[in-house]
C-alpha positions in Angstrom: 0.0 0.0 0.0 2.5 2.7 1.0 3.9 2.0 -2.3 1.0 2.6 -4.4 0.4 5.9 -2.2 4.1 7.7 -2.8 3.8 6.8 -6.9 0.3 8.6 -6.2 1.9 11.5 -6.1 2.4 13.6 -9.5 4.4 16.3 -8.7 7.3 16.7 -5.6 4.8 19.6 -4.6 2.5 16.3 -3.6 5.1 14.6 -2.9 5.8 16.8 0.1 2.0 17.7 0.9 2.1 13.2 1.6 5.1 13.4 3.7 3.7 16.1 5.8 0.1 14.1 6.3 2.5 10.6 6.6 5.1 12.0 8.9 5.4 14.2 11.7 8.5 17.0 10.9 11.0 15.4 13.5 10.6 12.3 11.6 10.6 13.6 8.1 14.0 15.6 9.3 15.3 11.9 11.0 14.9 10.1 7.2 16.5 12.9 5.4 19.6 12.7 8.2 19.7 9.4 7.5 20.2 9.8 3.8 23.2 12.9 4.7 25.0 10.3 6.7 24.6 7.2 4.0 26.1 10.3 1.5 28.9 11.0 3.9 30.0 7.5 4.1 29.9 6.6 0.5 32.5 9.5 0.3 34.8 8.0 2.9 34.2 10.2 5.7 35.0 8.9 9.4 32.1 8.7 11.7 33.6 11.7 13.6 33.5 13.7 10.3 30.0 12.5 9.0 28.9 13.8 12.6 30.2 17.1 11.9 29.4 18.0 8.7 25.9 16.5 9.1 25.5 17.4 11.9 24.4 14.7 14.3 25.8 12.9 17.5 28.6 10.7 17.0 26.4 7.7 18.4 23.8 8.5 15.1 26.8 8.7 12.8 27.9 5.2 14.2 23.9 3.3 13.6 24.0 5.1 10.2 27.5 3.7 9.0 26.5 0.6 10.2 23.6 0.4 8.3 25.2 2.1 5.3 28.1 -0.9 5.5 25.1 -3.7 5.8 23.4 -2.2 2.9 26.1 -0.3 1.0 25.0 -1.8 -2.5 21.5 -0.8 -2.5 22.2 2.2 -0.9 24.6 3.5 -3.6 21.9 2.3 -6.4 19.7 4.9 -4.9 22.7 7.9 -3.7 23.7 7.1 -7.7 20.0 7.7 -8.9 19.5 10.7 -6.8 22.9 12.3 -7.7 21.3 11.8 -11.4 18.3 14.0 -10.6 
């Protein structure tokens, strides 16, 4: 279902209009960290730099490279299509 609802949307306008009914603004601003520390890693930063230049606690920097390194394929198939837009 979720996946039927975010291709519902026609324009990034809507796109952002779901987000805000979907998610509350702390979470919406957790995802999008999220993403800035997967994009920090794929460059090779350290943890300690990722935290600064996202900027988040080193303890978030350290769940996010770990996830990043369990995922890093998949991850990069989507940092590569985003870098594309």
């Amino acid at each position: 279902m979720l996946y039927k609802l975010f291709q519902a949307a026609r324009t990034e306008a809507e796109f952002n209009k779901l987000l805000d009914l979907t998610f509350t603004e702390h979470e919406r601003d957790m995802m999008l960290e999220r993403w800035k520390i997967f994009e920090a890693c794929d460059r090779g930063l350290t943890q300690r730099d990722v935290a600064k230049e996202v900027p988040c606690s080193i303890v978030t920097s350290t769940r996010g490279a770990k996830v990043f390194r369990q995922n890093k394929a998949i991850i990069q198939t989507f940092l590569e299509r985003i870098r594309e837009v």
